[in-house]
C-alpha positions in Angstrom: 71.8 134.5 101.5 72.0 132.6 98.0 74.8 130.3 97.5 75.6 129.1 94.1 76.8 125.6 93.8 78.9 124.9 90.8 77.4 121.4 89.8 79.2 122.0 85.9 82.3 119.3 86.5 80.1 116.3 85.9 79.6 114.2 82.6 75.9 114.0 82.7 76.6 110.6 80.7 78.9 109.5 83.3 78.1 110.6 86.8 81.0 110.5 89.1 81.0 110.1 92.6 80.8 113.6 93.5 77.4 113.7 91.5 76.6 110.9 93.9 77.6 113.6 97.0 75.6 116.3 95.9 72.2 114.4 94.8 72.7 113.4 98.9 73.6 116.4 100.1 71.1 119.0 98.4 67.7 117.6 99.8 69.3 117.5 102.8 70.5 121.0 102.4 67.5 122.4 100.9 65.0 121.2 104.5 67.5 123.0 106.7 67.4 126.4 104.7 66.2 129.4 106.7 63.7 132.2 105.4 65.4 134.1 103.2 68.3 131.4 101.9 68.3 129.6 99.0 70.7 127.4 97.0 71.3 128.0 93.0 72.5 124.9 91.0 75.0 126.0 88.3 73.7 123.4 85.3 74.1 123.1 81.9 70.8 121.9 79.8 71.6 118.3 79.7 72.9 118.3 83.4 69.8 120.2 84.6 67.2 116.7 84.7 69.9 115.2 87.0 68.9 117.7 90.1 65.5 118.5 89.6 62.7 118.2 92.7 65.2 119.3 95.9 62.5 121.7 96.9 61.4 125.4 96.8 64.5 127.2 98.2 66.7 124.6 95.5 66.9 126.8 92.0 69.0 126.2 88.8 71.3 128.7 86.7 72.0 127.3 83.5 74.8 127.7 81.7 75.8 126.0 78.4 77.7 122.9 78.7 79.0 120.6 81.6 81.6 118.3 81.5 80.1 117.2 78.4 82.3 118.9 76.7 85.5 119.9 79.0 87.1 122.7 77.5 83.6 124.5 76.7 82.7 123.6 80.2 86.2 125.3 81.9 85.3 128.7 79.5 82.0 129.1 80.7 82.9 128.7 84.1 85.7 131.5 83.8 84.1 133.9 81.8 80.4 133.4 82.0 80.5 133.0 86.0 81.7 136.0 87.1 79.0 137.6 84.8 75.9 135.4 85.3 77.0 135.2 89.0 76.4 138.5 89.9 73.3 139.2 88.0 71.6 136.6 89.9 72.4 138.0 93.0 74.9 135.2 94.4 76.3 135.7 97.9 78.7 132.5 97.9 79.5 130.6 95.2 80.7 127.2 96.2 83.3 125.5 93.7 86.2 123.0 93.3 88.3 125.8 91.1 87.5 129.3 91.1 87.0 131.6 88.4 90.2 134.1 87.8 87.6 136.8 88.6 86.0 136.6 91.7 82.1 135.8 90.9 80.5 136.0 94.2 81.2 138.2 97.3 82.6 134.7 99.2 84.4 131.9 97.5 83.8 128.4 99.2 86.2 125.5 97.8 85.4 122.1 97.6 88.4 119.7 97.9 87.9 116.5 97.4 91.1 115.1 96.2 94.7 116.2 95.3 95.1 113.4 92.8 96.3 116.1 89.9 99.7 115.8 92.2 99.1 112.2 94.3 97.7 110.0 91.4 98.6 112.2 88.3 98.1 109.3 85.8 94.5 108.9 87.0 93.6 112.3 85.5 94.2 113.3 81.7 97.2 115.6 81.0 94.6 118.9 80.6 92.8 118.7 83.4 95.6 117.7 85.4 97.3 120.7 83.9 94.2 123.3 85.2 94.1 121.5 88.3 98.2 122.1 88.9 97.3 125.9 88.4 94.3 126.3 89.5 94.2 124.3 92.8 97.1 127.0 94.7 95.7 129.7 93.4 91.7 128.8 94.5 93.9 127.8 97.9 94.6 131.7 98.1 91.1 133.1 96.6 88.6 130.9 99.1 87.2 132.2 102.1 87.4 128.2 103.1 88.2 125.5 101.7 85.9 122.2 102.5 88.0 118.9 103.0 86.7 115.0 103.6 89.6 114.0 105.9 92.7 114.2 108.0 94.5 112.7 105.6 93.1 115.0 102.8 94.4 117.7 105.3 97.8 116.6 105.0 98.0 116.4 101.7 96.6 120.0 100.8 99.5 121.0 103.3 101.8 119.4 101.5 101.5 120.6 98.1 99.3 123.7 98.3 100.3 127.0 100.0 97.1 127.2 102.3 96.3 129.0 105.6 95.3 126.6 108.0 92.5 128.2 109.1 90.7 127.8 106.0 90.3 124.7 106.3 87.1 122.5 107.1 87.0 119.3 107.9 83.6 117.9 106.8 83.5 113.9 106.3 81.4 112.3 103.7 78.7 109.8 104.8 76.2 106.6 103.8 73.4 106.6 102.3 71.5 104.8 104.9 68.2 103.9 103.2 69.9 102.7 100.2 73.1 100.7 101.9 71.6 98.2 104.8 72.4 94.5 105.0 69.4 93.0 103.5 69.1 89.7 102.4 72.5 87.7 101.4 70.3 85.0 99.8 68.0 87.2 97.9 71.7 89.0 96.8 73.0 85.9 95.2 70.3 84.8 93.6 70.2 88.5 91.7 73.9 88.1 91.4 73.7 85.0 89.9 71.2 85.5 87.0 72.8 89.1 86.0 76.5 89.0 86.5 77.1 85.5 86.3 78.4 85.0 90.3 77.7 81.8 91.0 80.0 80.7 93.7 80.7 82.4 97.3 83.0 85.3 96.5 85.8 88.2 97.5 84.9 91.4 96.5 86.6 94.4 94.9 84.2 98.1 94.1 86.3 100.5 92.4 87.1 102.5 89.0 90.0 100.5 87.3 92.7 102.9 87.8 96.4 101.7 88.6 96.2 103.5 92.2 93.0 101.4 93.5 95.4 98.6 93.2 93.1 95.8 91.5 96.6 94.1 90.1 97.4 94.0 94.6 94.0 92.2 94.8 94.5 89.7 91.9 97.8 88.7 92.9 96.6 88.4 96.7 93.7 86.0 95.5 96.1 83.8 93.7 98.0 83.5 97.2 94.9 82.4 99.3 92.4 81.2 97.1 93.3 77.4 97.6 92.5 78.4 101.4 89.5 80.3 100.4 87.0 77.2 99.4 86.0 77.5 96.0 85.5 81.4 96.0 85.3 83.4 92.9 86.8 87.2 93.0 84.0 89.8 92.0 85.7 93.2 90.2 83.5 95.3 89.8 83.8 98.9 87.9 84.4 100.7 84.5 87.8 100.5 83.4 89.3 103.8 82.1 91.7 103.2 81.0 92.1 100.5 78.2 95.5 99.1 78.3 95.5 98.8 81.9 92.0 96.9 82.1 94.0 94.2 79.3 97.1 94.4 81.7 94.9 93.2 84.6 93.2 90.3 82.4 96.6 89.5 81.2 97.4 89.1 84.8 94.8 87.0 85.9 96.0 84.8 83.1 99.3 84.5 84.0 98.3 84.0 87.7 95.9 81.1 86.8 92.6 82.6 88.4 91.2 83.9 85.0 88.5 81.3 85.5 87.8 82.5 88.8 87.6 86.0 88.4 84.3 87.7 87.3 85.0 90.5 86.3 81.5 92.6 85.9 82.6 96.1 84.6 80.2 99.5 86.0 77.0 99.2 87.5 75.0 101.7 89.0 75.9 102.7 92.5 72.3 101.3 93.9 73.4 97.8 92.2 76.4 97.3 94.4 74.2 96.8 97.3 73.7 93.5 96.0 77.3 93.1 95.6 77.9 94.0 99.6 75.1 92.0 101.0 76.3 88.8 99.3 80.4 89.3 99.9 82.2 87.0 102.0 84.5 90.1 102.0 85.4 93.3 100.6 89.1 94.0 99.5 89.9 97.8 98.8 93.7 98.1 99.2 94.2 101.2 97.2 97.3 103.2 97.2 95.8 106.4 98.2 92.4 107.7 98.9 91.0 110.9 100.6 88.2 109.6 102.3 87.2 105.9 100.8 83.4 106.2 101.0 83.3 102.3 99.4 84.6 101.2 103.1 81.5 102.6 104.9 79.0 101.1 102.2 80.7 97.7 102.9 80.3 98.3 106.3 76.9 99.4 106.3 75.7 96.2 104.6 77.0 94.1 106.8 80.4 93.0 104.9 83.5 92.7 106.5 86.3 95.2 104.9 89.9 94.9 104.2 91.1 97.9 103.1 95.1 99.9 103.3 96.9 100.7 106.2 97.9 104.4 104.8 96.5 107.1 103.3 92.8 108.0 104.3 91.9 104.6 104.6 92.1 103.9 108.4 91.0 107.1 109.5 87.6 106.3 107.9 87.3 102.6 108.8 87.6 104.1 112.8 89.2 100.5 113.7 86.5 99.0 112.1 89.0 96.6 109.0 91.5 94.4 108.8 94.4 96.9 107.4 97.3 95.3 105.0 100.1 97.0 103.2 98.9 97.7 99.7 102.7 96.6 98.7 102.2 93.2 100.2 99.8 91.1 98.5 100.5 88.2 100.7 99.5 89.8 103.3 96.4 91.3 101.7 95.5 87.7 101.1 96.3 86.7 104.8 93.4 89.8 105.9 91.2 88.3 103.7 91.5 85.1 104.7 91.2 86.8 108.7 87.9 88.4 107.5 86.6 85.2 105.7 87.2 83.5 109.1 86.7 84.0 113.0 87.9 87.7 112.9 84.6 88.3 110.3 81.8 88.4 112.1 83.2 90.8 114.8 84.3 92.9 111.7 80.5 93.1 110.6 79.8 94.3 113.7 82.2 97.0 114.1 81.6 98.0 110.4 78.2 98.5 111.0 78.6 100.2 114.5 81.0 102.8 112.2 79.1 102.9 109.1 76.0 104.5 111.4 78.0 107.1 112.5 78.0 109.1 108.7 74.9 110.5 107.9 74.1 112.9 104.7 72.3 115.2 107.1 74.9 115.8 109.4 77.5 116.6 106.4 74.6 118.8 104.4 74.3 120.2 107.9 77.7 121.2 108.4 78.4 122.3 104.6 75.1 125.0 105.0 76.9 125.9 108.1 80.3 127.2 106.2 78.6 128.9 103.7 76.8 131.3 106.5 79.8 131.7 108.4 81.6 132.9 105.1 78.7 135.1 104.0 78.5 136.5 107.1 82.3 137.6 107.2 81.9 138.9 104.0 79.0 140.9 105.1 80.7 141.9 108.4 83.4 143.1 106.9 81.9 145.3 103.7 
């Protein structure tokens, strides 16, 4: 069996979080392979350096450009795949939008959000465009389809005609060597001298996008902070989009907590350990998520989580947060000052009880497992 796994949709200037999945998933994939399989990264040349060393069943097809260059990146994939595909003997070729012609003998889907129809602002107007057309048809093309959540479930059910029993349910997972609870001390001192936190603080992780709700978690700070003993409120992520990021300063104006709001822009994903370890708290009230892998870091580290009561949110915090209404900032600010209290220590507990449950090896285990059941169909069947 080779399986092709279409790695083309990331910036190699930007690495998203599902370059973050794979580079966990891979390795763990590539230990598990039996004689015979192996796994075939589709890379461009400037994407290729960013999944090098997974071993000797892990081998790269390169095509021209990844997401680099967007456009360029969507041609090669429908036109050159279904060519280069073949040629290197590819059994299943594992992709979030498939090619118009089939490329492989068995077509595995990767869902990870429906945010072209649940967050369409999020997503600029062209690729929310492909997505729109290319997410129902994919839906019929797959032999499965590979979702994060219950709530991800739903919500392919909702605007895609899919057959149920395409479906996977795989969760995501923590990185378990990298997100541990560490030293809190050691945290703020690091914090201190590179991002300027300098007081005890409430913590927000996300991408500035209006539906991670940062505007729910400024206004909710303004409510509590006189409760909240001097704390500062840590933001930190890129903001994407310009005029929002100034509509969220202009906020923190108007609210009167500009001076206590640090705001730190991106850092690597390895840096927000820091982040987690030192927290009195973090807030993550978004509006709508498909898994929320940012909860189980939290929890992993030993920080106490607020976090939505809808969407995706409580199925993977397991019972393990404080939930609020993403609509109510008061009483976001009324969980956080739950979590900076009494209620936070059994909450770092719990979180950490919860967090161990996700593993990479289980998810690479169970991903490797869906590609031999479609490959086998396929060969059943021909």
């Amino acid at each position: 069996m080779r399986v092709a796994i279409n790695l083309l949709t990331d910036d190699p200037a930007h690495p998203s979080g599902a370059h973050w999945f794979w580079t966990r998933v891979i390795p763990e994939m590539a230990r598990l392979l039996r004689p015979g399989e192996e796994i075939h990264l589709v890379v461009s040349p400037r994407s290729g350096a960013m999944h090098a060393d997974y071993g000797p069943g892990v081998h790269q097809l390169a095509f021209p450009w990844s997401n680099e260059h967007p456009r360029l990146r969507t041609l090669s994939e429908q036109v050159w795949a279904p060519i280069r595909l073949p040629r290197g003997g590819i059994d299943v070729f594992s992709t979030l939008i498939a090619p118009l012609v089939r490329p492989a003998p068995a077509v595995v889907a990767h869902f990870k959000t429906m945010h072209a129809f649940t967050a369409p602002s999020a997503i600029r107007p062209e690729v929310r465009l492909y997505r729109r057309l290319g997410y129902p048809r994919t839906a019929r093309t797959a032999d499965a389809i590979i979702i994060n959540s219950e709530s991800l479930r739903a919500e392919v059910h909702r605007h895609l005609d899919v057959d149920p029993d395409k479906l996977r349910l795989i969760p995501e997972a923590v990185d378990h060597d990298l997100f541990t609870p560490g030293d809190p001390e050691e945290a703020r001192r690091r914090l201190r001298d590179d991002h300027g936190v300098t007081r005890p603080f409430v913590l927000f992780v996300s991408s500035l996008w209006p539906y991670k709700n940062c505007e729910g978690v400024l206004r909710a700070f303004a409510a509590v902070r006189h409760d909240l003993d001097g704390h500062q409120l840590a933001i930190v992520g890129p903001g994407r989009d310009h005029e929002y990021v100034s509509s969220l300063h202009a906020l923190a104006r108007t609210l009167g907590v500009e001076e206590d709001v640090v705001w730190v822009g991106g850092v690597p994903l390895e840096h927000t350990v820091d982040f987690y370890r030192a927290a009195s708290v973090f807030v993550y009230p978004s509006f709508n998520e498909t898994f929320g892998l940012p909860i189980l870091e939290a929890m992993a580290c030993g920080c106490p989580v607020v976090t939505s009561d809808r969407s995706a949110m409580p199925e993977t915090a397991g019972g393990a947060a404080l939930l609020a209404d993403p609509d109510d900032p008061p009483a976001i600010g009324a969980a956080i000052l739950s979590a900076c209290g009494e209620e936070g220590e059994l909450a770092r507990k719990l979180g950490r009880e919860r967090a161990a449950q996700f593993t990479w090896a289980v998810t690479a285990e169970r991903t490797l497992a869906v590609y031999r059941e479609v490959h086998e169909a396929r060969r059943s069947s021909s």
